[in-house]
N, C-alpha and C positions, 0 to 999 in steps of 0.2 A: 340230260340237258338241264342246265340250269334255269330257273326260272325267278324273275326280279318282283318281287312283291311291294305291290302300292300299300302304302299304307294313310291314314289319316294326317294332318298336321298336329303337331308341331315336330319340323324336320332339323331343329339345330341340334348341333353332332355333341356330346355332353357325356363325361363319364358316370355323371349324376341316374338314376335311374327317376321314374316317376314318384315313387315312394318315398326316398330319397328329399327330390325338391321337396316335395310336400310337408315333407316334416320339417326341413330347413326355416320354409311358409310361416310353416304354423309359430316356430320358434320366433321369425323374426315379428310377427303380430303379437308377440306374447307380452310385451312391454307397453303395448298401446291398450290391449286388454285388461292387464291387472289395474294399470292406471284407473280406466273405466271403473272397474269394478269397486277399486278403492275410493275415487271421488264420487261417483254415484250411489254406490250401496247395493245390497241383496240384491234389488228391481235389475239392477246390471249385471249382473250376473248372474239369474236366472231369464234374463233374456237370450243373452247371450248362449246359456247351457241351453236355451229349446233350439234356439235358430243351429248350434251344431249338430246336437242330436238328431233334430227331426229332418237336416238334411240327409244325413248318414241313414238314417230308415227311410226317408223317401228315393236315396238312389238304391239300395236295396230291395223297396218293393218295387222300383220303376224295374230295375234288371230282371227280378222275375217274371214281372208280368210280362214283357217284352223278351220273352225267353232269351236272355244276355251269359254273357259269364258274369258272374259278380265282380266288381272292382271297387268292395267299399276299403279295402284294403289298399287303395294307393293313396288316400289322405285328400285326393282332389273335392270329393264331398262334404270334409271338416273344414277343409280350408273355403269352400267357397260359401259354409253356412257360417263359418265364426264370420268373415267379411260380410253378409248380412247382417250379424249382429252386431259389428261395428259401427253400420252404416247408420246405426235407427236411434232415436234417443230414447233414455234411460226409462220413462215414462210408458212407451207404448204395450199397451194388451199382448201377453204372451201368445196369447191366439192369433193375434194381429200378425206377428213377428213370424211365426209357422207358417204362417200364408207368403210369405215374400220367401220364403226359403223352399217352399212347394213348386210356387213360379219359376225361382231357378234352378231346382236340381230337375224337375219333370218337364216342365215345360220348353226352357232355354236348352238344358242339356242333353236329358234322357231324350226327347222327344226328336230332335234333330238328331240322334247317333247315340249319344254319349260323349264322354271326352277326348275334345278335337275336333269334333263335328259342330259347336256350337259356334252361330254367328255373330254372339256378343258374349262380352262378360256374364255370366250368371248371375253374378251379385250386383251386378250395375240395376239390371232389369227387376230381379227382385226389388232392390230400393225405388227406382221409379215405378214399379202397379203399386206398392204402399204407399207413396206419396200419392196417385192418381186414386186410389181408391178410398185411402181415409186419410184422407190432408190433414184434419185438423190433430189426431194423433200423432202426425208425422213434425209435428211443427209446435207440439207441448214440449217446452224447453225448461229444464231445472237447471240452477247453479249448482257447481262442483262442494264437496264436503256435504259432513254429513247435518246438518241442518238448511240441506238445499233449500231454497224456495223458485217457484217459477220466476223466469228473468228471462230476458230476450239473448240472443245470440250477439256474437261481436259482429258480424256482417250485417246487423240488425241494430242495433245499438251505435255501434263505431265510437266507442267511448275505451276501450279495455285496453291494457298495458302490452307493453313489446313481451313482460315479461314474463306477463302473466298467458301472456296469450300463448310462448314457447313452453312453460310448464304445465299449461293445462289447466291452468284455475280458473277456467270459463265455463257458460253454459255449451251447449252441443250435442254432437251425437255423442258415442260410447267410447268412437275409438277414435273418433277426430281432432278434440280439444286439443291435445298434447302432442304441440310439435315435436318435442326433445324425444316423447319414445319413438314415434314414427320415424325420426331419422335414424336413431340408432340400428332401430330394422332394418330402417333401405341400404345402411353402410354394411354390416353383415349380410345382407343377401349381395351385397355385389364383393364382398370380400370372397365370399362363398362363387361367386360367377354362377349366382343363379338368376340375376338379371345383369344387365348392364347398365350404367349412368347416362346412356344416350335419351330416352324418351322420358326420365324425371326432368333431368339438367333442361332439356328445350322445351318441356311442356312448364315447366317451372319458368325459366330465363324467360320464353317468349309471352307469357301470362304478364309477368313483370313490366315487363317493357314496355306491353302496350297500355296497362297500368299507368304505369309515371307519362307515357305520352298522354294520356287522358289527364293528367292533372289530378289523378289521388296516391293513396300512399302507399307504395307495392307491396313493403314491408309488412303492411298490416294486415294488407290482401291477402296476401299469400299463405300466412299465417294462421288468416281466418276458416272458418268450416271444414270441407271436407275437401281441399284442395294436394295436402301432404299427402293424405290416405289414397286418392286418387291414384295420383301423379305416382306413387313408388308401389303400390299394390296393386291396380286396379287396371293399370294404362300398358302396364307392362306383363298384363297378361301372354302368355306364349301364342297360343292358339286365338287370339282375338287381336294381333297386334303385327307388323310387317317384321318380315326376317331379315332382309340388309339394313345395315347402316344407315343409309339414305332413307331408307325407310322408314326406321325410325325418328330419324331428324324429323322429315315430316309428318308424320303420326304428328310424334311431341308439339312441334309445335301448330298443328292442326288443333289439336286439345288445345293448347294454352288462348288462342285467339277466339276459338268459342265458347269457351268459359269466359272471356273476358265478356265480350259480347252478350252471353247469356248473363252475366251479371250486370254489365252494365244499364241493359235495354230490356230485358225481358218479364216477365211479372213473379220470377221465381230466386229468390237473393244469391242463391247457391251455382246451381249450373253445370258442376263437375260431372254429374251423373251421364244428363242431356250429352252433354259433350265428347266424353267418352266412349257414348251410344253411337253416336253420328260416325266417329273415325273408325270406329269398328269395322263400320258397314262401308267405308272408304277401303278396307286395312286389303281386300283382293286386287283393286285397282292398285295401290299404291305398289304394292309386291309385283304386280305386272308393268309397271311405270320402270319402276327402279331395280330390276331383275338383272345379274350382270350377264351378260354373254359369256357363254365361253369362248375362251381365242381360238380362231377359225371355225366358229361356227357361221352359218350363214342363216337368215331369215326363213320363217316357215312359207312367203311367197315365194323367195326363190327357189326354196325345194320344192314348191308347187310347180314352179315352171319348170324344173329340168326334170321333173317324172313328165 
């Protein structure tokens, strides 16, 4: 007799295997990384090298302590500690940086399952306990090149160029400043159909919009902080994010409206993170909202009533 085995989420059908996307992942982060690395200096790149590494040994020792099979070998632990090290700016205490990356691979991930079982981003949460635990680390801001000096952020500021703000010669986090790499990532991972253009384009378009309906300048917004990095790596996580279409639409633009909101109104300039958070933990209802039926199926009350 055959037997249909459950498995965890994520269920899109992909000739891609796990290892596979991951490395896709990591390659399309790589352009937003080097940038990092190159405008900020060393500090950026040995942040970044703890927040991977000490992921990949923390899901490592989490699998054995919780007698697991090992899966540091699919890349999901690289990819979700360099994404913490993207998230943090160039300044912050390497110890500091280990802590946000311990939060998501032990806590978010290993701790609820492992991967597929987690009911947020990893690296969303890691970024918000380091902002909630040491703010003022999280919020030491340096200018890009290498005679930085501290300077406030363009969502802070609101003084910084279209152009400068798309190349990257702003302050920020590591892997946020530079619109130009971030895109080039999300267009390779969709050329790749490792994600799809549905929840960047509506979390992006619907942030916009409600942007210019408020009376400032979407362009800039958009632009600014960690909005690209969100919206193309973070939003479209597989297993933290709705499987239909629909779903996505509304994911996306669920994000875009409270990031707007969170920016507009709340005491935190950014938002992306919060925002993110929130649809995540929407992302079961949405999937059960927008779930298509199959043709001639009937409702689980009506099979209630005819048993």
């Amino acid at each position: 007799m055959n037997l249909l085995q459950a498995s965890a989420s994520p269920h899109e059908r992909t000739p891609l295997r796990t290892g596979h996307i991951m490395g896709l992942v990591l390659l399309a982060l790589l352009p937003a990384a080097v940038h990092g690395c190159f405008s900020f200096g060393l500090q950026a790149m040995f942040v970044l090298l703890a927040t991977t590494g000490s992921a990949v040994l923390f899901e490592c020792a989490a699998r054995l302590i919780f007698r697991r099979p090992q899966t540091i070998l699919d890349g999901s632990a690289a990819v979700t500690g360099l994404l913490v090290g993207l998230n943090l700016p160039p300044t912050i205490p390497v110890w500091q940086a280990v802590i946000g990356s311990f939060a998501a691979i032990v806590v978010v991930k290993q701790m609820f399952g492992g991967l597929g079982q987690n009911f947020a981003n990893p690296a969303i949460v890691g970024r918000i306990v380091l902002m909630i635990s040491f703010p003022s680390a999280m919020t030491a801001w340096t200018g890009a090149g290498t005679d930085a000096v501290s300077s406030a952020t363009p969502l802070v500021s609101g003084n910084a160029e279209y152009w400068d703000l798309f190349l990257g010669n702003t302050a920020g986090c590591i892997g946020e400043s530079c619109a130009a790499a971030l895109l080039l990532g999300g267009i390779f991972l969709c050329i790749w159909r490792v994600i799809t253009p549905v929840i960047p384009l509506s979390y992006l378009g619907s942030f916009a919009l409600f942007t210019w309906l408020s009376g400032n300048d979407p362009l800039y917004q958009v632009l600014s902080g960690g909005l690209m990095l969100g919206s193309i790596f973070m939003a479209t996580d597989y297993v933290t994010s709705p499987i239909t279409p629909f779903g996505k639409l509304i994911f996306g633009i669920g994000c875009g409206g409270l990031t707007f909101l969170l920016r507009q109104f709340s005491g935190y300039p950014e938002g992306v993170s919060f925002a993110i958070l929130l649809m995540n933990l929407l992302t079961p209802y949405i999937d059960r909202f927008t779930r298509i039926k199959p043709f001639g199926a009937v409702t689980g009350e009506k099979e209630a009533s005819n048993e």
